[in-house]
C-alpha angles and dihedrals in degrees: 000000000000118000117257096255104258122239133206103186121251130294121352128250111233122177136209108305100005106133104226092241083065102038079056098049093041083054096053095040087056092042087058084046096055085037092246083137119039141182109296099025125140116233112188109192090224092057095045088048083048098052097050101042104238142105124290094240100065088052094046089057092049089045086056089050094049093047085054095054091049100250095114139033147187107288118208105270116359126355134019126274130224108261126252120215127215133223097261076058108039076057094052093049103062097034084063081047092058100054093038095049089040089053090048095050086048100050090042092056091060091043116027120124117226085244085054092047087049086051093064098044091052088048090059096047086059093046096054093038092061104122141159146114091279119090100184090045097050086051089054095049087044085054091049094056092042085057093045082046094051095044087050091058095049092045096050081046094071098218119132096188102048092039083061084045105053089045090053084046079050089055103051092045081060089070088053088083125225122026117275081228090078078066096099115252093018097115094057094046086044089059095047098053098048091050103062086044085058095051091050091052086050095054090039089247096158092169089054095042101055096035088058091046096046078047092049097049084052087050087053084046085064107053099035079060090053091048095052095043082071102052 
């Protein structure tokens, strides 16, 4: 069956001092993150250039960049295609998740900011107050605010190094497909769960802390595993 043709939206934003090769990367790599590009799909350098309204030479250059990270490949013909993981590296993956998100809810226990605790609580209440008819639509809003939870963690954390790595780690759980929150009663479990992290950061429990969002990430493990089971 042929793909759905991907789309990543008009012309790019690029603000002062951004070369165009980067605003371009820094487009594909958002539109991967809001699954606007999935596994599978076909990316030609000519329609990208086309949708967003540049030159083919600065996509060219971030295409390069995003074949050498490993999020796209030769397709067969012309273009490159969205990569697929499989299931050794769909493991490792979230392996790498849960010590890196472990090491954020720690470090964010012993730095937070009561604002930044607040943050997270409003996050949440976000998070639990999505409603609509749409279900897909309310999973990907859910997946949205997980993202915007799990960026607030890693930011109050301090930490330079492991904020780029969780947003390369981002990057790569954008390939896995549809949100784990269209696994029923995810998003219950999901709440649960940030909220006590969110009590152990408050109270600079960093044992606590890291111990509920390794178990959180293992949590996530679980029911990425149910959903491709299904494909």
């Amino acid at each position: 069956m042929a793909r759905r043709p991907a789309k990543a939206g008009g012309s790019i934003a690029r603000g002062a001092g951004v070369a165009l090769g980067e605003a371009v990367f820094r487009s594909l790599c958002a539109a991967l993150q809001e699954g606007s590009y999935r596994a599978g799909d076909r990316l030609r350098e000519e329609e990208v250039a086309q949708r967003l309204k540049v030159s083919r030479t600065p996509v060219r250059e971030a295409l390069g960049r995003l074949a050498a990270r490993g999020f796209v490949e030769p397709a067969a013909g012309r273009g490159l295609i969205v990569r697929n993981l499989d299931i050794s590296e769909v493991l490792e993956l979230y392996a790498m998740r849960e010590i890196m998100e472990g090491a954020a809810a720690r470090l964010a226990a012993e730095h937070a900011s009561r604002p930044e605790v607040d943050a997270l609580m409003d996050i949440e209440q976000a998070f639990i107050d999505v409603s609509g008819t749409d279900a897909a639509e309310m999973s990907r809003e859910r997946a949205r605010l997980n993202r915007a939870f799990h960026d607030a963690i890693c930011r109050a954390a301090r930490n330079r190094y492991l904020d780029n790595a969780s947003g390369e780690l981002q990057d790569w759980i954008a390939l896995l497909g549809p949100t784990t929150f269209t696994v029923p009663g995810r998003p219950d479990t999901s709440h649960d769960e940030h909220t006590a992290i969110i009590k152990a950061i408050a109270v600079r429990d960093g044992d606590t802390a890291e111990r509920l969002a390794r178990t959180h990430i293992r949590e996530a493990l679980r029911c990425r595993l149910r959903l491709l089971q299904k494909q």
